[in-house]
C-alpha positions as CSV (number, residue, x, y, z in Angstrom):
1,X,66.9,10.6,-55.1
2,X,68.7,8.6,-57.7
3,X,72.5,9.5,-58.1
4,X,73.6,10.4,-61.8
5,X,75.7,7.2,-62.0
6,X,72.6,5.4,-61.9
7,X,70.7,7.2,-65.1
8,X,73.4,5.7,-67.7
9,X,71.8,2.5,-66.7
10,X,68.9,3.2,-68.4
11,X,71.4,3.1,-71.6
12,X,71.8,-0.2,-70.8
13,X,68.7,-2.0,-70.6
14,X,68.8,-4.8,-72.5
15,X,67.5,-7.8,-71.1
16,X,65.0,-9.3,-72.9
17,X,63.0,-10.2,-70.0
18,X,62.6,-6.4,-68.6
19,X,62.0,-5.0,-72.4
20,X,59.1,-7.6,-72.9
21,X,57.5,-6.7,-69.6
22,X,57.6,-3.0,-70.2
23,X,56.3,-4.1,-74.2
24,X,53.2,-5.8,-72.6
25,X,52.6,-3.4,-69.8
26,X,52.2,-0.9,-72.7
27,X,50.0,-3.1,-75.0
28,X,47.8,-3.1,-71.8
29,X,47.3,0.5,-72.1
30,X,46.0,0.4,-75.8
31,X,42.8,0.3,-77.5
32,X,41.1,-3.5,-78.0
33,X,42.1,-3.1,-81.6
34,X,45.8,-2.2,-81.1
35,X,45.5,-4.8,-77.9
36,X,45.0,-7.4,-79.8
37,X,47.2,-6.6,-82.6
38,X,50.2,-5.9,-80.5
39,X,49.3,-9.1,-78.2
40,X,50.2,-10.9,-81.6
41,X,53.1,-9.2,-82.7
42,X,54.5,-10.2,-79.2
43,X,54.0,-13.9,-79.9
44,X,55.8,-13.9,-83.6
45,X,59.4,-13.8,-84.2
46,X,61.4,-10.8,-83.8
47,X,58.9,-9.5,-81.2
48,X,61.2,-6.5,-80.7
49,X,61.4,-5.4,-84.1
50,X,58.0,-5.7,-85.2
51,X,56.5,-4.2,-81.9
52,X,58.5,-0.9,-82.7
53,X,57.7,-1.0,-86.6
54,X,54.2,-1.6,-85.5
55,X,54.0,1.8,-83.0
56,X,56.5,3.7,-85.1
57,X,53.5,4.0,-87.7
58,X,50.5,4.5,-85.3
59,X,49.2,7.2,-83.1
60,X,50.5,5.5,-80.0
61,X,54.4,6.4,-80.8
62,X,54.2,9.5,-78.3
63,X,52.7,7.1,-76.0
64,X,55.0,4.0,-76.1
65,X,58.1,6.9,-75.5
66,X,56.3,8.9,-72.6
67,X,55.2,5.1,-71.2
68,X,58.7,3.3,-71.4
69,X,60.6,6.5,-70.2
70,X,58.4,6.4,-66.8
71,X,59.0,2.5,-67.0
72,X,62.6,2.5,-66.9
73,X,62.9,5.5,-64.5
74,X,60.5,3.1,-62.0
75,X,63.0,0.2,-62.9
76,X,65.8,2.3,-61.6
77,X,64.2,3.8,-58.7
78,X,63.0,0.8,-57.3
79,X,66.6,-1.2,-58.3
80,X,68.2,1.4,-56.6
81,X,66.0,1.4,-53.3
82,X,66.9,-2.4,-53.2
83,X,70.7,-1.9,-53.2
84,X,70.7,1.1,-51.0
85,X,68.5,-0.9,-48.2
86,X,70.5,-3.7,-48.6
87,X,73.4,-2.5,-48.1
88,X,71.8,-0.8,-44.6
């Protein structure tokens, strides 16, 4: 079980490393079409923005919500399961 001190991390997510994983597991998920189109968007400048323009206006925003949610709350679990053994 994750203590509640740990679930304002997920507030603070920010490195760009972590959000570009969780972008491209995501655009794995997706249709060819989207795939591809996503893929690209990745690769431009201002990946960030454009990635959420991009699923803000499709049929995937549901998804990319549901999929990054489950993403972080994996993040946390596992960061947590490191520090806790660890610290053993």
């Amino acid at each position: 079980m994750v203590p509640p001190s740990w679930i304002t991390y997920t507030t603070q997510i920010k490195d760009f490393f972590v959000i570009l994983k969780c972008c491209n597991k995501f655009v794995g998920f997706n249709s060819i079409f989207e795939t591809n189109k996503l893929i690209q968007i990745l690769q431009q400048r201002h990946p960030f923005r454009h990635f959420k323009h991009t699923v803000d206006h499709s049929e995937f925003r549901q998804d990319w919500f549901a999929f990054k949610q489950q993403f972080i709350e994996k993040l946390i679990t596992e960061t947590f399961q490191m520090h806790t053994s660890s610290e053993e």
